[in-house]
C-alpha positions as CSV (number, residue, x, y, z in Angstrom):
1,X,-39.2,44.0,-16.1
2,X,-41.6,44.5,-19.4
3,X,-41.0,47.7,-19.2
4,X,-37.3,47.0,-19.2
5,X,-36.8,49.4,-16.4
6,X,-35.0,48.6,-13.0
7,X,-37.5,47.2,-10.6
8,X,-35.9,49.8,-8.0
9,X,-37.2,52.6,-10.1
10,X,-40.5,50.7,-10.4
11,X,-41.4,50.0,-7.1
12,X,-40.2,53.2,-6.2
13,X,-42.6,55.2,-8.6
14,X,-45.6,52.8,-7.0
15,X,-44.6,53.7,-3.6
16,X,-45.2,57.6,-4.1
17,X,-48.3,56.9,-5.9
18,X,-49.2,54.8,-2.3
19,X,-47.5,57.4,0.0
20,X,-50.3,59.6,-1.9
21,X,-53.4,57.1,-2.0
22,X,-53.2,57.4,-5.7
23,X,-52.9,52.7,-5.8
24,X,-53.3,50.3,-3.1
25,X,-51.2,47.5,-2.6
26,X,-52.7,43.9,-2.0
27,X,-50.9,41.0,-0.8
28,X,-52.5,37.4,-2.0
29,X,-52.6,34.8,1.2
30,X,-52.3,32.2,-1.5
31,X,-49.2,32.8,-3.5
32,X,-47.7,36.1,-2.0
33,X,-47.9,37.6,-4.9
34,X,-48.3,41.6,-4.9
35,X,-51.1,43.1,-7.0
36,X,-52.3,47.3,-7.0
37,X,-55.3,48.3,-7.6
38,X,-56.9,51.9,-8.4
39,X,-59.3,54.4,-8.1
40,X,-61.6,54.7,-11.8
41,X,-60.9,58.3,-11.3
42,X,-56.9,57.6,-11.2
43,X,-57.1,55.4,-13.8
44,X,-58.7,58.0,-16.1
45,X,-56.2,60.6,-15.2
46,X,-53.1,58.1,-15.7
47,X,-55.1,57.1,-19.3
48,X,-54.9,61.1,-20.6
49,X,-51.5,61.6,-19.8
50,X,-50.3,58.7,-21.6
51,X,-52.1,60.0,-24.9
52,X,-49.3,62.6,-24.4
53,X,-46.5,60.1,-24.6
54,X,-46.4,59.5,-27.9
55,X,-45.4,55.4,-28.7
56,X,-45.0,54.7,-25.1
57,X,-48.8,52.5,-24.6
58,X,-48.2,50.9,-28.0
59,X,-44.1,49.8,-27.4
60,X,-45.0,49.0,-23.5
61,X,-47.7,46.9,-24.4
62,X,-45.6,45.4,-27.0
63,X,-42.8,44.2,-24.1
64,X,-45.3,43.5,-22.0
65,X,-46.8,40.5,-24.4
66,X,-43.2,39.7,-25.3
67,X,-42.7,39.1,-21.4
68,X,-45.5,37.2,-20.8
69,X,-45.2,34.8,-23.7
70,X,-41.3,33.8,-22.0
71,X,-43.0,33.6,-18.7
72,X,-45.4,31.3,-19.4
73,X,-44.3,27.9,-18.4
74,X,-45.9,25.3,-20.2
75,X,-46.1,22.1,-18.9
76,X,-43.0,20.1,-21.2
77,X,-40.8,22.9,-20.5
78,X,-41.4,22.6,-16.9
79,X,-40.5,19.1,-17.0
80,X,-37.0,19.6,-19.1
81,X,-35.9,21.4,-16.3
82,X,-37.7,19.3,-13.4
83,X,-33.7,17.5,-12.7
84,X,-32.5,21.6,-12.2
85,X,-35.5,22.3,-10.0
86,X,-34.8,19.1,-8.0
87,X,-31.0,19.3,-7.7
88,X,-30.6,22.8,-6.5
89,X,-34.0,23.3,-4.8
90,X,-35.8,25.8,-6.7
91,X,-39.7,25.2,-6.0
92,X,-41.1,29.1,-6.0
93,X,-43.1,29.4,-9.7
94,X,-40.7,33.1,-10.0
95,X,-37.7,31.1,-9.0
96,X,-38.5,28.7,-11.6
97,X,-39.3,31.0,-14.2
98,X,-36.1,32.7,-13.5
99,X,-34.2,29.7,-13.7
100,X,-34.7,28.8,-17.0
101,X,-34.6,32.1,-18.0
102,X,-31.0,32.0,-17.3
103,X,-30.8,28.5,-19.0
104,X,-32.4,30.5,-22.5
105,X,-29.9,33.0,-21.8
106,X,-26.8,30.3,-21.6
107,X,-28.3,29.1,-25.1
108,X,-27.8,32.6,-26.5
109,X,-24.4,32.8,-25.3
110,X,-23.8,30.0,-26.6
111,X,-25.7,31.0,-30.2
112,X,-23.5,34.2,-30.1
113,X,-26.6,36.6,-28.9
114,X,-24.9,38.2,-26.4
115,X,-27.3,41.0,-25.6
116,X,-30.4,38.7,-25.9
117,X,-28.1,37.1,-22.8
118,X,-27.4,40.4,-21.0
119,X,-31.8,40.6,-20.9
120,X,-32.8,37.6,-20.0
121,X,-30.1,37.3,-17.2
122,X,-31.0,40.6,-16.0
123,X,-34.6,39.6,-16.1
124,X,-33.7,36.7,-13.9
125,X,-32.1,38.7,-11.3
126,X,-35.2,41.0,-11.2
127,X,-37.3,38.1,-11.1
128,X,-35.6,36.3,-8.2
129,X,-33.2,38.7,-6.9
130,X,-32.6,36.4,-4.1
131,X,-32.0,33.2,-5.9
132,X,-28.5,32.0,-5.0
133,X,-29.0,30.1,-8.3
134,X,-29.9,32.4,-10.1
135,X,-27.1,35.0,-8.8
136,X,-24.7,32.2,-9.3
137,X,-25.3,31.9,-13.0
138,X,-25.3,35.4,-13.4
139,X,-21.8,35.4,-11.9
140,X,-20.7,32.5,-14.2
141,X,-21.9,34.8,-17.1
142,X,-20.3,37.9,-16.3
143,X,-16.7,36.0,-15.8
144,X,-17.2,34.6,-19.3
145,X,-17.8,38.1,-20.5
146,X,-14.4,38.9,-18.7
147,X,-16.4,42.1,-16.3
148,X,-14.5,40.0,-12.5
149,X,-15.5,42.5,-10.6
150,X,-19.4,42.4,-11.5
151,X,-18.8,38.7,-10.6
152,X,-16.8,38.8,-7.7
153,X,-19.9,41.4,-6.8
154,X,-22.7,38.6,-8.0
155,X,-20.8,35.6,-6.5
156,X,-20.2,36.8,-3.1
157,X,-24.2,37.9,-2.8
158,X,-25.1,34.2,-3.7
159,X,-22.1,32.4,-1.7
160,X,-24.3,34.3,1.5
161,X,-27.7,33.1,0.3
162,X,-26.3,29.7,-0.6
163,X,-27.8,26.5,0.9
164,X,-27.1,22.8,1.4
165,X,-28.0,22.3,-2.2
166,X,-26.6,25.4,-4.0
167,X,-23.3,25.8,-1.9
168,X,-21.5,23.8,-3.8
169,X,-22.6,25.4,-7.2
170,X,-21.8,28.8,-5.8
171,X,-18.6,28.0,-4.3
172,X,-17.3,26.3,-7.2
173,X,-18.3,29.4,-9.3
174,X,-16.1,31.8,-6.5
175,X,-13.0,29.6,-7.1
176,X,-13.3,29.8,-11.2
177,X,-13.5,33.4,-10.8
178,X,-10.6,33.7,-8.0
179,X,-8.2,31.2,-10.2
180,X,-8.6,33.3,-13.1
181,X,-8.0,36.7,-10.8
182,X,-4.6,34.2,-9.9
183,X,-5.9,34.4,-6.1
184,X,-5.0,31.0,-5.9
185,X,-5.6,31.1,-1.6
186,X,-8.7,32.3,-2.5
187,X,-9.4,29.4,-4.8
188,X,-8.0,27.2,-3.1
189,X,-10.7,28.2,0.2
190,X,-13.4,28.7,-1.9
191,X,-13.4,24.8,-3.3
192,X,-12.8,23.8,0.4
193,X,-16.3,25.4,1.1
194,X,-17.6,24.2,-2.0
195,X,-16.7,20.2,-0.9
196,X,-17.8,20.6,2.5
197,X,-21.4,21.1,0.6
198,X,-20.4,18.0,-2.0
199,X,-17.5,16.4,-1.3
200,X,-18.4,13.0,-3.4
201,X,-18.2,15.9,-6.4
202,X,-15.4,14.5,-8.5
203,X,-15.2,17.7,-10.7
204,X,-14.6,20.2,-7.5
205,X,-11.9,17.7,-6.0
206,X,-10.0,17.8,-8.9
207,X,-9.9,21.3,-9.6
208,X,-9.1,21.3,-5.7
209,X,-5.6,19.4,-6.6
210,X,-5.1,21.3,-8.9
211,X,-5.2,24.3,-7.3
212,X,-3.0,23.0,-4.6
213,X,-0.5,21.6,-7.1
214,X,-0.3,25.3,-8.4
215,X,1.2,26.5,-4.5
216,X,3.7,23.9,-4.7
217,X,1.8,21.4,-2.4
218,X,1.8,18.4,-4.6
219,X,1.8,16.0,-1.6
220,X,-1.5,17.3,-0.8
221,X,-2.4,17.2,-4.4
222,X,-1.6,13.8,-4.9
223,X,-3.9,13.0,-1.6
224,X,-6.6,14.4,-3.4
225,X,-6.1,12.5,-6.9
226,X,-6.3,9.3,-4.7
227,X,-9.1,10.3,-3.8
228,X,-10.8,10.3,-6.3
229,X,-9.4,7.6,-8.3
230,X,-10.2,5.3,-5.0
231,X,-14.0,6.6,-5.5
232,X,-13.7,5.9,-9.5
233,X,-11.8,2.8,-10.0
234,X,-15.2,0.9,-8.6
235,X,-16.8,1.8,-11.6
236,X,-17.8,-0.7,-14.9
237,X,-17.3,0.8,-17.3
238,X,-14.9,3.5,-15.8
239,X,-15.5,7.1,-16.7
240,X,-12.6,9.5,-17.8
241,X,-12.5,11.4,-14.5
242,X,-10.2,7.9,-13.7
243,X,-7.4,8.6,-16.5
244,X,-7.8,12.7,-15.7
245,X,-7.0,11.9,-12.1
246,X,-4.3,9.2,-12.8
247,X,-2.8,11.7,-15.0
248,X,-2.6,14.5,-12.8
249,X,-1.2,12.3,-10.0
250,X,1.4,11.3,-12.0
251,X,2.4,14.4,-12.8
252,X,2.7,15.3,-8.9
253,X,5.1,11.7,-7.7
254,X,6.9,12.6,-10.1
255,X,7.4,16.5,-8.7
256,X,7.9,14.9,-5.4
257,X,10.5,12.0,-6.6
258,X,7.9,9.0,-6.1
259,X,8.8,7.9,-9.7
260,X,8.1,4.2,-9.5
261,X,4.3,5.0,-8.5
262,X,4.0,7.6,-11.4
263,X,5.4,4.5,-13.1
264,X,3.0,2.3,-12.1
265,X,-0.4,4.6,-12.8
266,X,0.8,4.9,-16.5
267,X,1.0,1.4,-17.1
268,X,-2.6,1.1,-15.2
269,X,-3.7,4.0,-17.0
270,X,-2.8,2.5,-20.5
271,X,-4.4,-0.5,-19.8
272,X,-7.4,1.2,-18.7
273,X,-7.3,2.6,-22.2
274,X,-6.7,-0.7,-23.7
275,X,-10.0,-2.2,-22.0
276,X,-11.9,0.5,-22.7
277,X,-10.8,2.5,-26.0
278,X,-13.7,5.2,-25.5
279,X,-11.3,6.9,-22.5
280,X,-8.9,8.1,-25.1
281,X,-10.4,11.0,-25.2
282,X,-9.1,12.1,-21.8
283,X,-5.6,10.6,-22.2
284,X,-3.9,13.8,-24.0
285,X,-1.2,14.2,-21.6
286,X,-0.3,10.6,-21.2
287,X,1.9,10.2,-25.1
288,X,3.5,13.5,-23.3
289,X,4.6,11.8,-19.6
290,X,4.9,8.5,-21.7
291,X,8.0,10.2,-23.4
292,X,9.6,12.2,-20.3
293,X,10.0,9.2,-17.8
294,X,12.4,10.3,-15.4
295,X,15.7,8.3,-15.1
C-alpha cells in the first residue's frame, strides 16, 4: 500500500522470492500479523540492485513515512471514532485503521479532493479487504462518483460478508444504488433485507414506503408511514422524521381516496409545527398538499 502498488502484485512478488528461499514468512501468535525476514546475503544483493533504480529508495521511503504517519492511531482519534467501532463491530487494529481511513476519505470528498479520496479508499480496501464496512463505504463512494457497476460489484461483496451489525448499512447502500439503476424490485428487496437487520431504523422504513409508493402499492406504503409515525409520535420533543412520515402518508390516502385521514394528518401535522416551530424545516411539501385538497 506504501508503495502504492496492488497488494496482489505484492504478495505475489514475496511468494516467488519464498518459492525460491530468497525471504521467510513468519506469522506472530499474538496479533496474526505477517512479517518476512531475510538472509544478510539477500539483503546485500536486493541493496545493489536498487542503486540501479534511480529515485525508486528515496520516493519509496518517502510513501512509506507518508503511510505510516496516517496509520498511526493516536489515542483521541481512536476515541472520535470509538461510536463507529461500537455500532458496526469493527475491533481488528487494520479494520480500525481502515475505517477511518474511509472516514478521511469521505472528508475529501466532501473538501472536493477527489483523488486524495480515490487513495485513501483504495488503501482501505487493501487494508481490510474483508471489511463489510469498509466495502460498504467504498460502494457508497463509487455510486456518488456515478461508476454503478464498480458499486453494484463492491456492494454485493460486502451484502455476503455482512453481519448482524453491518447488514443493515450494507443493505441500505444496495437499495440506493438499485433506486438510482430504477431497479425499484431490487430496491425494494434490498431494504426488506436491510430492516430485517434494523427494523426500529426510521430512515430505511421510510425509504422502504417510498419505494413501494413508486410500484403503485400505496396501501402498503401507507402501512409503513404508520409505522413509523406510531414509533415517533411518543417522542418529546418530536423529531422531523414525524412530519416527513405524516407527509408522505398523506400523499398516499389521498392516491387511494382516504381523503378525510390525509385531512386529518395535515391538521395534526400543522399543529405539530405550531408546538414545535424547529420542525419546519421538514414541512416543505405541506404549503403544497395544503393548497391541492381534494374535493
Amino acid at each position: 500500500m506504501a508503495s502504492e502498488m496492488q497488494v496482489e502484485r505484492i504478495e505475489r512478488g514475496v511468494s516467488e522470492l519464498e518459492d525460491v528461499t530468497l525471504v521467510n514468512r513468519l506469522v506472530q501468535q499474538s496479533d496474526g500479523r505477517t512479517l518476512y525476514d531475510a538472509l544478510p546475503i539477500t539483503l546485500a544483493f536486493a541493496r545493489n540492485e536498487l542503486g540501479k533504480m534511480g529515485d525508486l529508495e528515496l520516493h519509496s521511503r518517502q510513501r512509506l513515512q507518508h503511510f505510516n504517519e496516517q496509520m498511526e492511531l493516536q489515542a483521541g482519534e481512536i476515541n472520535r471514532f470509538q461510536g463507529e467501532f461500537q455500532k458496526f463491530g469493527i475491533d481488528t487494529p487494520n479494520e480500525k485503521r481502515a475505517a477511518i481511513l474511509c472516514r478521511r476519505a469521505e472528508s475529501e470528498v466532501f473538501s472536493g479532493n477527489v483523488e486524495g479520496a480515490e487513495l485513501l479508499f483504495r488503501q482501505a480496501r487493501d487494508l481490510s479487504p474483508n471489511s463489510a464496512y469498509v466495502l460498504a463505504k467504498s460502494a457508497s463512494y463509487s455510486l456518488a462518483r456515478n461508476r454503478l457497476g464498480e458499486a453494484l460489484e463492491c456492494i454485493g461483496e460486502a451484502c455476503r460478508k455482512a453481519n448482524n451489525l453491518t447488514g443493515a448499512l450494507c443493505y441500505g447502500i444496495k437499495a440506493r444504488i438499485l433506486g438510482i439503476q430504477r431497479d425499484r424490485m431490487g430496491q425494494i428487496q434490498a431494504l426488506v433485507q436491510a430492516l430485517e437487520y434494523e427494523p426500529e431504523n426510521t430512515i430505511l422504513r421510510h425509504q422502504y414506503g417510498v419505494a413501494l409508493s413508486k410500484v403503485g402499492q400505496e396501501g402498503e406504503a401507507t402501512q409503513q408511514f404508520t409505522r413509523i409515525i406510531e414509533a415517533e409520535e411518543g417522542r418529546i420533543p418530536p423529531r422531523p422524521s414525524l412530519i416527513m412520515a405524516l407527509t408522505t402518508r398523506i400523499i398516499n390516502l389521498r392516491r387511494i381516496g382516504r381523503n378525510e385521514e390525509a385531512q386529518s394528518d395535515l391538521a395534526r401535522a400543522k399543529e405539530l409545527i405550531r408546538q414545535y416551530p424547529f420542525l419546519a424545516s421538514a414541512a416543505e411539501r405541506l404549503p403544497d398538499l395544503e393548497a391541492d385538497v381534494p374535493m
